[in-house]
ChimeraX commands (.cxc) that place a marker at each C-alpha (Angstrom):
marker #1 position 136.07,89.01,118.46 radius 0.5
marker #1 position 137.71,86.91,116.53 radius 0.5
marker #1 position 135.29,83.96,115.65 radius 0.5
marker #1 position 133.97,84.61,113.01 radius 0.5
marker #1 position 136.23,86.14,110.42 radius 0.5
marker #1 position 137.18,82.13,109.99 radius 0.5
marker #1 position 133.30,81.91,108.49 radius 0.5
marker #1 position 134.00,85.03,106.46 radius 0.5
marker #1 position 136.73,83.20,104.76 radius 0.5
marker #1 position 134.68,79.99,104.19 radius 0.5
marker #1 position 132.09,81.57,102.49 radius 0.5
marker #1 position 133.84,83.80,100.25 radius 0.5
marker #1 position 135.24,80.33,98.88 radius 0.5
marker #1 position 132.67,78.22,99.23 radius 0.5
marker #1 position 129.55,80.63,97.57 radius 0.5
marker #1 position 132.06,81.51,94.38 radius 0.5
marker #1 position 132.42,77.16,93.85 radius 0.5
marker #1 position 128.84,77.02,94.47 radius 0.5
marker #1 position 127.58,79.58,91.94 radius 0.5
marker #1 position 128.47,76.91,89.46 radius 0.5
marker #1 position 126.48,74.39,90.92 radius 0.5
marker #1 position 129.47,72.43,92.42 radius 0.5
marker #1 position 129.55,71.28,95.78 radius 0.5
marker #1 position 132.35,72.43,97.95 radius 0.5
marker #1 position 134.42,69.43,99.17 radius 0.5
marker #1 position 137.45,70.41,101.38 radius 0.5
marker #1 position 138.65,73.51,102.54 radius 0.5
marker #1 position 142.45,74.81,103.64 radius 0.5
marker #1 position 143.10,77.74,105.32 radius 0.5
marker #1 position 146.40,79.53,106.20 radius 0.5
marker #1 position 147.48,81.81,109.08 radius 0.5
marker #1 position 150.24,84.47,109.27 radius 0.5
marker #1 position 151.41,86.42,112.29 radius 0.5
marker #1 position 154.26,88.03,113.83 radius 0.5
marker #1 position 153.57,85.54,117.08 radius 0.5
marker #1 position 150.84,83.03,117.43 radius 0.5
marker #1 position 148.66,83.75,120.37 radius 0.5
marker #1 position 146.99,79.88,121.28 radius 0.5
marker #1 position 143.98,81.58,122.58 radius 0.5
marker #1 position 142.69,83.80,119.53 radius 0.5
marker #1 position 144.12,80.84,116.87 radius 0.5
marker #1 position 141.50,78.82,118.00 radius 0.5
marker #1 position 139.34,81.35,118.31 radius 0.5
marker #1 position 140.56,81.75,114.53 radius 0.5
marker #1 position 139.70,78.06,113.90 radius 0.5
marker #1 position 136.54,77.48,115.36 radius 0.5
marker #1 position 135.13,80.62,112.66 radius 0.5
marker #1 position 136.54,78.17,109.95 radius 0.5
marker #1 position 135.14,74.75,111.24 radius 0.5
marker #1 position 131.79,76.71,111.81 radius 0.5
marker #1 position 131.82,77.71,108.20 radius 0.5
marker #1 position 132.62,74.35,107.18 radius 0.5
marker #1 position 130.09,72.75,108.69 radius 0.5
marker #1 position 127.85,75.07,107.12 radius 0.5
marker #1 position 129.01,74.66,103.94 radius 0.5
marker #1 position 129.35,70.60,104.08 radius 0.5
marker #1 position 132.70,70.47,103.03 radius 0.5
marker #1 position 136.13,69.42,105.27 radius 0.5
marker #1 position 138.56,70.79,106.64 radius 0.5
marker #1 position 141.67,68.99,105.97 radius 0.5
marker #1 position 144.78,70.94,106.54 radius 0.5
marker #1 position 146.37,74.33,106.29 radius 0.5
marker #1 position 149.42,76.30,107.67 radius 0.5
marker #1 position 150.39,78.42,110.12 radius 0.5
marker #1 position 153.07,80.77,109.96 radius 0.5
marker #1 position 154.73,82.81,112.34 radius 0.5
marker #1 position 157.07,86.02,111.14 radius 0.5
marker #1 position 158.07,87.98,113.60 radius 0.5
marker #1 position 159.25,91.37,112.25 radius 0.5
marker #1 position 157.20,91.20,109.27 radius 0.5
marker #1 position 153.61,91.52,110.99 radius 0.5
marker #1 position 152.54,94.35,113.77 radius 0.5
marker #1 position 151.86,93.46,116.89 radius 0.5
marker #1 position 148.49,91.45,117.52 radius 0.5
marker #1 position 148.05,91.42,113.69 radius 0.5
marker #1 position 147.05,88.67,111.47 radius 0.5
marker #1 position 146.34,87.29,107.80 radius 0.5
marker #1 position 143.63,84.80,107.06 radius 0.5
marker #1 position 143.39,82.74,103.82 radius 0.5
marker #1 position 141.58,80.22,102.47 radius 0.5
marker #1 position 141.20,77.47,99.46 radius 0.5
marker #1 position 138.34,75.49,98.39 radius 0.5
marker #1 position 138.02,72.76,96.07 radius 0.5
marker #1 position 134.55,71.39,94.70 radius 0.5
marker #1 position 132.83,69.26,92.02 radius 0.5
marker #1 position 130.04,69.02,89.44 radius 0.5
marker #1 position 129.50,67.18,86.41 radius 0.5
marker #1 position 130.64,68.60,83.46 radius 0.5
marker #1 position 126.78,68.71,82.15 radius 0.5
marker #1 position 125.47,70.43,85.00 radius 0.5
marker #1 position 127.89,73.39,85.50 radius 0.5
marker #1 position 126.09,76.89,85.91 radius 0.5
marker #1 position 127.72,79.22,84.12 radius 0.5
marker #1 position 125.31,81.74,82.46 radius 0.5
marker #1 position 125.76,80.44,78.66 radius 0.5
marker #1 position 122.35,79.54,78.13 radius 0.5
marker #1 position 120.82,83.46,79.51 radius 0.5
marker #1 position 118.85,84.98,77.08 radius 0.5
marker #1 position 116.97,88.41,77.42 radius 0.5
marker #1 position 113.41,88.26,79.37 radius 0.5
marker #1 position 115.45,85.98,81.62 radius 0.5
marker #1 position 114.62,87.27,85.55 radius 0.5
marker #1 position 116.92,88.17,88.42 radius 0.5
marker #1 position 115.74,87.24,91.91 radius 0.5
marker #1 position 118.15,88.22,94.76 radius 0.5
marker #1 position 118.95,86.26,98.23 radius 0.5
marker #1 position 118.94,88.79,101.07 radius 0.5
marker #1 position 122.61,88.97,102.39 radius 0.5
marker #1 position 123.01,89.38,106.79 radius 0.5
marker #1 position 124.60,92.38,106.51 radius 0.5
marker #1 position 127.72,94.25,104.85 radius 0.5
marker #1 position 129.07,90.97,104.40 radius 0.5
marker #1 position 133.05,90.82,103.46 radius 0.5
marker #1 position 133.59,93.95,101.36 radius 0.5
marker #1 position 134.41,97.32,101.43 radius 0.5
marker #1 position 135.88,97.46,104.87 radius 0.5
marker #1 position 137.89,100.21,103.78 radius 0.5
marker #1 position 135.67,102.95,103.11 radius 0.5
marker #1 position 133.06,101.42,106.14 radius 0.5
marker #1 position 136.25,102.10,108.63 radius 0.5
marker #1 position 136.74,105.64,107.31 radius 0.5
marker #1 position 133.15,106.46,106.94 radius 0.5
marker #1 position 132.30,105.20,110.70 radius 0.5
marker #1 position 136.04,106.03,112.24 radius 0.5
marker #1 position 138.19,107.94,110.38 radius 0.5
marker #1 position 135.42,110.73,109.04 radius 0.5
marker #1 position 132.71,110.46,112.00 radius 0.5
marker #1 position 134.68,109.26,114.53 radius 0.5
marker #1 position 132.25,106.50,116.07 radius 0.5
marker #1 position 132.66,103.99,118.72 radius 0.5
marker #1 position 132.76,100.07,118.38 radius 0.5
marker #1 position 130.22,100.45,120.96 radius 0.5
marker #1 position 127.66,103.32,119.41 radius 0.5
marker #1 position 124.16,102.53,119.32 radius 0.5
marker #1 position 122.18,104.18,116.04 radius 0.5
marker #1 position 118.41,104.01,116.34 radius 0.5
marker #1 position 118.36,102.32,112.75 radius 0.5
marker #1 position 120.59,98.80,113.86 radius 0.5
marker #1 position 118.92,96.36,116.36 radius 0.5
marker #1 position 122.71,96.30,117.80 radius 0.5
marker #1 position 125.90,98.02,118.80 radius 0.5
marker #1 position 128.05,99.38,115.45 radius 0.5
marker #1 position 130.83,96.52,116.43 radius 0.5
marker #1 position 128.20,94.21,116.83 radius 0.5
marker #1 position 126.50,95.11,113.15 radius 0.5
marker #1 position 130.09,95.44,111.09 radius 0.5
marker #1 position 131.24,91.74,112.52 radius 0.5
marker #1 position 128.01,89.84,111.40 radius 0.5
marker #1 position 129.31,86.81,108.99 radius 0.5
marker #1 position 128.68,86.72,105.54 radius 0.5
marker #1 position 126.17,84.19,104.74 radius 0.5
marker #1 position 126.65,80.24,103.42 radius 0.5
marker #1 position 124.49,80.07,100.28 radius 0.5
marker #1 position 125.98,76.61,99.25 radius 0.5
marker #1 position 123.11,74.13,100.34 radius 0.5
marker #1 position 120.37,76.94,99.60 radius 0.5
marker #1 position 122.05,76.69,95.68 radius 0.5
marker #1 position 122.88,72.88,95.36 radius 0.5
marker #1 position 119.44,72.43,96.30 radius 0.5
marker #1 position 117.39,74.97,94.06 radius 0.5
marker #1 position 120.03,73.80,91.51 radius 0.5
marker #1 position 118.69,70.14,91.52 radius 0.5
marker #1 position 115.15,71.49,91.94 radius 0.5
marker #1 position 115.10,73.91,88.77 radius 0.5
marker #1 position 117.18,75.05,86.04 radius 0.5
marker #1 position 119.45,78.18,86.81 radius 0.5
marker #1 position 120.97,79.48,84.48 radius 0.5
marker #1 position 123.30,81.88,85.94 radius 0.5
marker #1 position 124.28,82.78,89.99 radius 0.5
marker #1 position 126.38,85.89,90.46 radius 0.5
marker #1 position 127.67,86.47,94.44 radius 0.5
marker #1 position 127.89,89.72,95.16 radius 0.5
marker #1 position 131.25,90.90,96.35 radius 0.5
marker #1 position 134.06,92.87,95.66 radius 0.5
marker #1 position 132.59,95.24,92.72 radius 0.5
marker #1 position 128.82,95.48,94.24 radius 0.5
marker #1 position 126.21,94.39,91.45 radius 0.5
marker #1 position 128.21,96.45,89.00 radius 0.5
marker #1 position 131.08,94.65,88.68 radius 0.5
marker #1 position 129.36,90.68,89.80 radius 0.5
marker #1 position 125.87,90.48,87.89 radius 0.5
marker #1 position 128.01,91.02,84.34 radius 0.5
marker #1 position 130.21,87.86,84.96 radius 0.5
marker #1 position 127.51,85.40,84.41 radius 0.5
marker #1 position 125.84,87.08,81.62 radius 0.5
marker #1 position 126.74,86.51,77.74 radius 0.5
marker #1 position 127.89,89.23,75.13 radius 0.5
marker #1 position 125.20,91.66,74.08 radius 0.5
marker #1 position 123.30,91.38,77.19 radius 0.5
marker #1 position 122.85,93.41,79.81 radius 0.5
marker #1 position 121.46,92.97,84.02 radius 0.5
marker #1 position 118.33,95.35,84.60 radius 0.5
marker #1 position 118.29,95.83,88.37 radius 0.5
marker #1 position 114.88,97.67,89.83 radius 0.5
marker #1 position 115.79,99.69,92.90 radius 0.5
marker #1 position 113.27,99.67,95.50 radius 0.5
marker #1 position 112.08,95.85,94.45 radius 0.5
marker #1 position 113.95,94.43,97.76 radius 0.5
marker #1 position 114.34,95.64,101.13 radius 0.5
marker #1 position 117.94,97.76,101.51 radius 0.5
marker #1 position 119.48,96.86,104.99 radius 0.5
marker #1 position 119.22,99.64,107.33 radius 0.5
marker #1 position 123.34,99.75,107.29 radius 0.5
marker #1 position 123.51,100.49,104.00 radius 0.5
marker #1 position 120.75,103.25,104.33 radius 0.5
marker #1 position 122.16,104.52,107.14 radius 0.5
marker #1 position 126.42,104.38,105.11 radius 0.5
marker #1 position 124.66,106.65,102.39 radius 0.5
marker #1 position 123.08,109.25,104.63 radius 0.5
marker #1 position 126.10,109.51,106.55 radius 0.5
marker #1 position 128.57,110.08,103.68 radius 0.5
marker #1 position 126.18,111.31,101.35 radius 0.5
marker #1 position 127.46,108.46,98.68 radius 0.5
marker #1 position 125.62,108.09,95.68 radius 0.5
marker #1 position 124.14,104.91,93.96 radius 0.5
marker #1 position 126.75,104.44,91.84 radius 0.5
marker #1 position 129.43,104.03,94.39 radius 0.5
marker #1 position 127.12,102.08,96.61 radius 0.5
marker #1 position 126.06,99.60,94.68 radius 0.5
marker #1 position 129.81,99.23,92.87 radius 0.5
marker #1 position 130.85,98.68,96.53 radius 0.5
marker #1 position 128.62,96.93,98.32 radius 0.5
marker #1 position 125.79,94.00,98.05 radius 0.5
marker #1 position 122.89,96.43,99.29 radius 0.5
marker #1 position 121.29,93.78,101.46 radius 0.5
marker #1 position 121.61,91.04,98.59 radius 0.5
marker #1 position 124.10,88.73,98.97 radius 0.5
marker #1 position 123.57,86.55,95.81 radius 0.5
marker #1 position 121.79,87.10,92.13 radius 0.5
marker #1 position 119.74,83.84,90.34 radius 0.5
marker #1 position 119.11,84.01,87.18 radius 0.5
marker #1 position 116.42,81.93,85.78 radius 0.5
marker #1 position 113.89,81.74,82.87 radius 0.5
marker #1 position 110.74,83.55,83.59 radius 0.5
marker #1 position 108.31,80.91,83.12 radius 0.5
marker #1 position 110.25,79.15,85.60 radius 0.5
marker #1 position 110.17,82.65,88.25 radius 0.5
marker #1 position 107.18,81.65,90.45 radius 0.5
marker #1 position 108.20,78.11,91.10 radius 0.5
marker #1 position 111.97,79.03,92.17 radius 0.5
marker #1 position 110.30,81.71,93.66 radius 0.5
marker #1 position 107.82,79.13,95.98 radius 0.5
marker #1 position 111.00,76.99,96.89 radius 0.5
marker #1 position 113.02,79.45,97.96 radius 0.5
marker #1 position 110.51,80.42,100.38 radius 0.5
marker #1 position 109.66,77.13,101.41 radius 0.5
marker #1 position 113.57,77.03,102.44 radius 0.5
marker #1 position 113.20,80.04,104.52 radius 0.5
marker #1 position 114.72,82.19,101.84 radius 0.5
marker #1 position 113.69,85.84,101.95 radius 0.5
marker #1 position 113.89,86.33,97.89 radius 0.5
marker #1 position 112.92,89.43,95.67 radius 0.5
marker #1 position 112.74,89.51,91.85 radius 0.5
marker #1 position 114.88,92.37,91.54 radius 0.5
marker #1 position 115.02,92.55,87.52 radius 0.5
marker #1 position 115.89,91.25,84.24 radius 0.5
marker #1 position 118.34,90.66,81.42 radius 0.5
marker #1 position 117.86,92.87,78.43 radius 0.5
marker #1 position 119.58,94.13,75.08 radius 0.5
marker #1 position 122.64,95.78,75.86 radius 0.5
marker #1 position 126.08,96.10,75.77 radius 0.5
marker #1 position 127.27,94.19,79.00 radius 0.5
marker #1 position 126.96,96.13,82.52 radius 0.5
marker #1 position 123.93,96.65,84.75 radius 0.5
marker #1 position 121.47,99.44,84.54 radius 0.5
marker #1 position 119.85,100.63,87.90 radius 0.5
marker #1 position 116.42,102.09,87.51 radius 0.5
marker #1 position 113.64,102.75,89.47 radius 0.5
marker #1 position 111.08,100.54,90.01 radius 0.5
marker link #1:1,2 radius 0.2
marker link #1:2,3 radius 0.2
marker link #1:3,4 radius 0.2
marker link #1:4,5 radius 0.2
marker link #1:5,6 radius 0.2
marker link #1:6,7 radius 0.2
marker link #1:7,8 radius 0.2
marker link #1:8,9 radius 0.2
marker link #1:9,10 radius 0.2
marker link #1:10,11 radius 0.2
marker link #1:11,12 radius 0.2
marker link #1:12,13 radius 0.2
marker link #1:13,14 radius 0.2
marker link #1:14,15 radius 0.2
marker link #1:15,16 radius 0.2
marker link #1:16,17 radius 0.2
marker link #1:17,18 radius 0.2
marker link #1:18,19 radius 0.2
marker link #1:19,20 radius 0.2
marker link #1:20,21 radius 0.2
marker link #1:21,22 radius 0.2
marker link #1:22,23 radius 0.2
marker link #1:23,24 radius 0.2
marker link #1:24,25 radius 0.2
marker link #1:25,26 radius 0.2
marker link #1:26,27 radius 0.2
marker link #1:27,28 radius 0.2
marker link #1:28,29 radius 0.2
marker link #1:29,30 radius 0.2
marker link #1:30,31 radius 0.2
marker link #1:31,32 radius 0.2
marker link #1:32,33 radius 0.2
marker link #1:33,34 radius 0.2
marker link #1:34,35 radius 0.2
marker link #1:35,36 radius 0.2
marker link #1:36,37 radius 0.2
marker link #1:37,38 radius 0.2
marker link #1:38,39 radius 0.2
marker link #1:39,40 radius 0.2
marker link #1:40,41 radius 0.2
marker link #1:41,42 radius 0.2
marker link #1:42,43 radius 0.2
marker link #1:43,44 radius 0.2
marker link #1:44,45 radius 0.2
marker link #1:45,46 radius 0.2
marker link #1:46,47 radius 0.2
marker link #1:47,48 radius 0.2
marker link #1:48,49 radius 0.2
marker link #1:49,50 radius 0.2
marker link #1:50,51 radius 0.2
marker link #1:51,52 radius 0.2
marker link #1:52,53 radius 0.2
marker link #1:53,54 radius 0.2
marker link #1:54,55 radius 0.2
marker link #1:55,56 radius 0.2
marker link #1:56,57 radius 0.2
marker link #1:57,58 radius 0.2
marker link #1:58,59 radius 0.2
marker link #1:59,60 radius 0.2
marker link #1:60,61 radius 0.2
marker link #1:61,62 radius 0.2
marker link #1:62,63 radius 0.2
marker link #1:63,64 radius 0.2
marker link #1:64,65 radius 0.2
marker link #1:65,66 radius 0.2
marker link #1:66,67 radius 0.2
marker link #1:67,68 radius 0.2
marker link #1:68,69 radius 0.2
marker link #1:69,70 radius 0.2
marker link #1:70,71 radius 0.2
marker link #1:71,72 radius 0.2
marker link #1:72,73 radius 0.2
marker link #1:73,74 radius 0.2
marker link #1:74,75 radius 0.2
marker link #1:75,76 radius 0.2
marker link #1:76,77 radius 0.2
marker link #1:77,78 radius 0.2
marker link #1:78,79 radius 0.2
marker link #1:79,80 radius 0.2
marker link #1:80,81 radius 0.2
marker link #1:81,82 radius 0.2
marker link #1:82,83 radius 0.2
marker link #1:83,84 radius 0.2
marker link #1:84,85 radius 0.2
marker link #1:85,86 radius 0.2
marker link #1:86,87 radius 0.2
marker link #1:87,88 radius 0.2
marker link #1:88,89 radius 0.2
marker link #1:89,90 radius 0.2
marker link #1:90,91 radius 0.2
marker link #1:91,92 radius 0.2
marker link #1:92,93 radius 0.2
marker link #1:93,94 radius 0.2
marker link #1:94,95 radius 0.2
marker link #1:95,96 radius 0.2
marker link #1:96,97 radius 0.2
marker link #1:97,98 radius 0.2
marker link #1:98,99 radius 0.2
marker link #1:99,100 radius 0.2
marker link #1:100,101 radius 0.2
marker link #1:101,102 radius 0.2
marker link #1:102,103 radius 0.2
marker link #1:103,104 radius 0.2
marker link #1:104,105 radius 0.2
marker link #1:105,106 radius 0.2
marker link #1:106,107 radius 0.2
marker link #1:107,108 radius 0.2
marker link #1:108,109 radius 0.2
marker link #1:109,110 radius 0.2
marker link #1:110,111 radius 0.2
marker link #1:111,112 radius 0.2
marker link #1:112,113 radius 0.2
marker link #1:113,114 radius 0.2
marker link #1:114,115 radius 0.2
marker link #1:115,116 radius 0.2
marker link #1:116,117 radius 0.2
marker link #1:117,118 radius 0.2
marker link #1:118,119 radius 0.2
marker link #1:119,120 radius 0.2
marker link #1:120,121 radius 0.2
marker link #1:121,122 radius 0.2
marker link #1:122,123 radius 0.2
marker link #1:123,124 radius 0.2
marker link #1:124,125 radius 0.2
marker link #1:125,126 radius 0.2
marker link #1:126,127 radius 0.2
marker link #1:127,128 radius 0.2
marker link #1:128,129 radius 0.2
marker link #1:129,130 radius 0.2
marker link #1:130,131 radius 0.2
marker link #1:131,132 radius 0.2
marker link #1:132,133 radius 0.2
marker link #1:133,134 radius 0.2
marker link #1:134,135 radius 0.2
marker link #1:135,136 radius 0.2
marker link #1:136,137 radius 0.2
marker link #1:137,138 radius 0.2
marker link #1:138,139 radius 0.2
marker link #1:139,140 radius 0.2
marker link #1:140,141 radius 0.2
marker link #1:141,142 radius 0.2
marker link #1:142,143 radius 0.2
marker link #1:143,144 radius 0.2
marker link #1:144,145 radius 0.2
marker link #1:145,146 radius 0.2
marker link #1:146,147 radius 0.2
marker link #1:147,148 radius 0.2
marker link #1:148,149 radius 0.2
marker link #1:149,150 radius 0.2
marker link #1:150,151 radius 0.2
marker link #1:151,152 radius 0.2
marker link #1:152,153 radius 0.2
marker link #1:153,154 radius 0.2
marker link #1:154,155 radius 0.2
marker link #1:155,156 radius 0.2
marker link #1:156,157 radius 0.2
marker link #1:157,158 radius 0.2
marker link #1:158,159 radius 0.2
marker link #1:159,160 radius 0.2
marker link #1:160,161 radius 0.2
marker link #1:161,162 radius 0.2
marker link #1:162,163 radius 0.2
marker link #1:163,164 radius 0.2
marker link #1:164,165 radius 0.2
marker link #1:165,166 radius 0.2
marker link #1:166,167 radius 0.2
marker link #1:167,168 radius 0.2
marker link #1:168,169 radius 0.2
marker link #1:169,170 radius 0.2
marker link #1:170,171 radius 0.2
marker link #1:171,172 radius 0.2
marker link #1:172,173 radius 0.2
marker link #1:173,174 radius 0.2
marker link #1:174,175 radius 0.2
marker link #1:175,176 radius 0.2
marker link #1:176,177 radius 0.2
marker link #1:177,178 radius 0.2
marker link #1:178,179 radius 0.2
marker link #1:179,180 radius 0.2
marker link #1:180,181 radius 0.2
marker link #1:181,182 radius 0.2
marker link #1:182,183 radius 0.2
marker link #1:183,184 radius 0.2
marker link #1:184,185 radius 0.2
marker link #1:185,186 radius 0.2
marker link #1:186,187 radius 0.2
marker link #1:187,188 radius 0.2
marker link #1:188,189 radius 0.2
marker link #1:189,190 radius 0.2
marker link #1:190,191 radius 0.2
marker link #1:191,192 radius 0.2
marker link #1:192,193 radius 0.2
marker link #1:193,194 radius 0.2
marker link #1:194,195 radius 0.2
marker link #1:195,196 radius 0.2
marker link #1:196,197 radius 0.2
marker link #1:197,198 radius 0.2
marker link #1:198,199 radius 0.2
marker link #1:199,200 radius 0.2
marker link #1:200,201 radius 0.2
marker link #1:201,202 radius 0.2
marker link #1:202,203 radius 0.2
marker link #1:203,204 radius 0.2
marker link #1:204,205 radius 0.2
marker link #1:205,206 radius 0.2
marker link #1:206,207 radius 0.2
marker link #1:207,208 radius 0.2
marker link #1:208,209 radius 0.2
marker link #1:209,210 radius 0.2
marker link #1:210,211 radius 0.2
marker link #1:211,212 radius 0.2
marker link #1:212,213 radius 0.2
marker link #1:213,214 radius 0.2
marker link #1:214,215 radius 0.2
marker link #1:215,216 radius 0.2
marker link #1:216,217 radius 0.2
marker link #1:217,218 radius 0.2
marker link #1:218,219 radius 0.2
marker link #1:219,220 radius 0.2
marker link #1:220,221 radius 0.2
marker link #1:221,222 radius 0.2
marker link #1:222,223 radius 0.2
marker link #1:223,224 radius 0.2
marker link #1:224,225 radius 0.2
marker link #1:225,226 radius 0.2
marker link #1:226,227 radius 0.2
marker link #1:227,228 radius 0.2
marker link #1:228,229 radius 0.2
marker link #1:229,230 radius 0.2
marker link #1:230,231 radius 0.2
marker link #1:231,232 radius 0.2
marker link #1:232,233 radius 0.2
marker link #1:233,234 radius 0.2
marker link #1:234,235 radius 0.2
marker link #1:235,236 radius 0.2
marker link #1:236,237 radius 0.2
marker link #1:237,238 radius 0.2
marker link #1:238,239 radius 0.2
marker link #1:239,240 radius 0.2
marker link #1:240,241 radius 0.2
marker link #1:241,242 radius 0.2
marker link #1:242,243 radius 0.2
marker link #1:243,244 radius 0.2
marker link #1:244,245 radius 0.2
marker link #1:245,246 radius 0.2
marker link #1:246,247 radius 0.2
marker link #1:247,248 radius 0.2
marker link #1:248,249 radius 0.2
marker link #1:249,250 radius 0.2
marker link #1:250,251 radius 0.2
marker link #1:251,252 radius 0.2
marker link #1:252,253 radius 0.2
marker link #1:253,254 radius 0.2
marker link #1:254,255 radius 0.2
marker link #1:255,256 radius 0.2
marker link #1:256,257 radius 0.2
marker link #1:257,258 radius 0.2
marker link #1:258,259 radius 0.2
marker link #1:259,260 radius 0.2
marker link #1:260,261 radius 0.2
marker link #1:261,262 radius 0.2
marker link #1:262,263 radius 0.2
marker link #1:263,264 radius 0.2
marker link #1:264,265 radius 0.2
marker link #1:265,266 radius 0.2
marker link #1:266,267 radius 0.2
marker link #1:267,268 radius 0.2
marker link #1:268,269 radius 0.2
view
């Protein structure tokens, strides 16, 4: 299945040039294989367009390279580049977050576009599990759960952005909360994140039972079933709160910015 990794490479371009309130404009993307097969290129393509679309930016151009030798048989590389714009004045990027400020999470579609690597060991290398398992805890096959695209946040931002005042958006990837929510907070602050105050996806329950992982690693690995952090002042938490949900936005307040020394604390709620 091949597309919808092209979507999965939109929006890990588009949601980091939209988490500082810019608008994603045009999009490139680059393919490298060892021989191009017509049929899954396209396939390729139509992920990107879809994500494009989504995003309401353009694709213009990109390249396509073929190397034999250098790739394996029936492999591929994917890349992408995005370009956006926002006045100067308007740019989000957590300088004005102050203590007492509230985080309230977007609910991600699933594992998203990180930490493939210990996913692929936990379900294949250590367990040994089928593409085409069925666990009692996913509504589909494993295959069917691990390919779900990561989600488009850009016109669910630009348009809370010109609703309200954020003052900081952090999009969880690479690094889990630990290493994202810090990024768009200032010096001697810290993110408070309240476990329990959203609902986990039943993949990432189901990744810690199976390898017996603890918090830390989890949430310095993956998003946890939220995609994207808002930061915004709490007298302003209700009514961000009311349009996100009149977008069709499942939101949680998941914490709050306190006194610290950079990082994120996880307590319970």
């Amino acid at each position: 299945k091949h597309d919808t990794i092209g979507i999965d490479c939109v929006a890990m371009c588009v949601n980091d040039i939209a988490c500082h309130g810019a608008k994603p404009i045009f999009f490139l993307d680059y393919i490298g294989t060892g021989r191009l097969n017509p049929k899954k290129a396209e396939a390729i393509v139509k992920g990107i367009c879809d994500g494009c679309i989504e995003a309401g930016c353009a694709l213009i151009g990109g390249e396509t390279a073929e190397m034999p030798g250098f790739y394996k048989d029936e492999e591929y590389d994917l890349a992408g580049f995005a370009v956006g714009i926002v006045d100067k004045p308007k740019i989000i990027n957590g300088e004005k977050v102050k203590q007492g400020d509230v985080l309230i999470g977007l609910q991600s579609s699933g594992i998203h576009s990180n930490g493939y690597s210990l996913v692929r060991k936990l379900f294949f290398g250590i367990n040994n599990y089928k593409l085409e398992h069925k666990f009692a805890e996913l509504d589909c096959l494993l295959g069917e759960e691990l390919l779900k695209p990561t989600r488009i946040y850009v016109k669910t931002i630009l348009n809370i952005a010109e609703k309200h005042d954020i003052k900081g958006i952090a999009h969880i990837t690479g690094g889990g909360f630990i290493e994202n929510i810090p990024r768009t907070i200032p010096k001697g602050l810290k993110a408070r994140v309240e476990l329990g105050s959203w609902d986990v996806l039943p993949i990432f329950k189901l990744m810690k039972d199976l390898g017996k992982i603890d918090d830390g690693v989890l949430y310095n690995t993956f998003n946890m079933g939220i995609g994207l952090v808002i930061i915004v002042d709490k007298s302003n938490t209700d009514a961000v709160m009311e349009t996100l949900k009149n977008m069709g936005e499942k939101a949680y307040i998941i914490g709050d910015v306190v006194a610290g020394e950079g990082g994120v604390e996880l307590c319970q709620k």
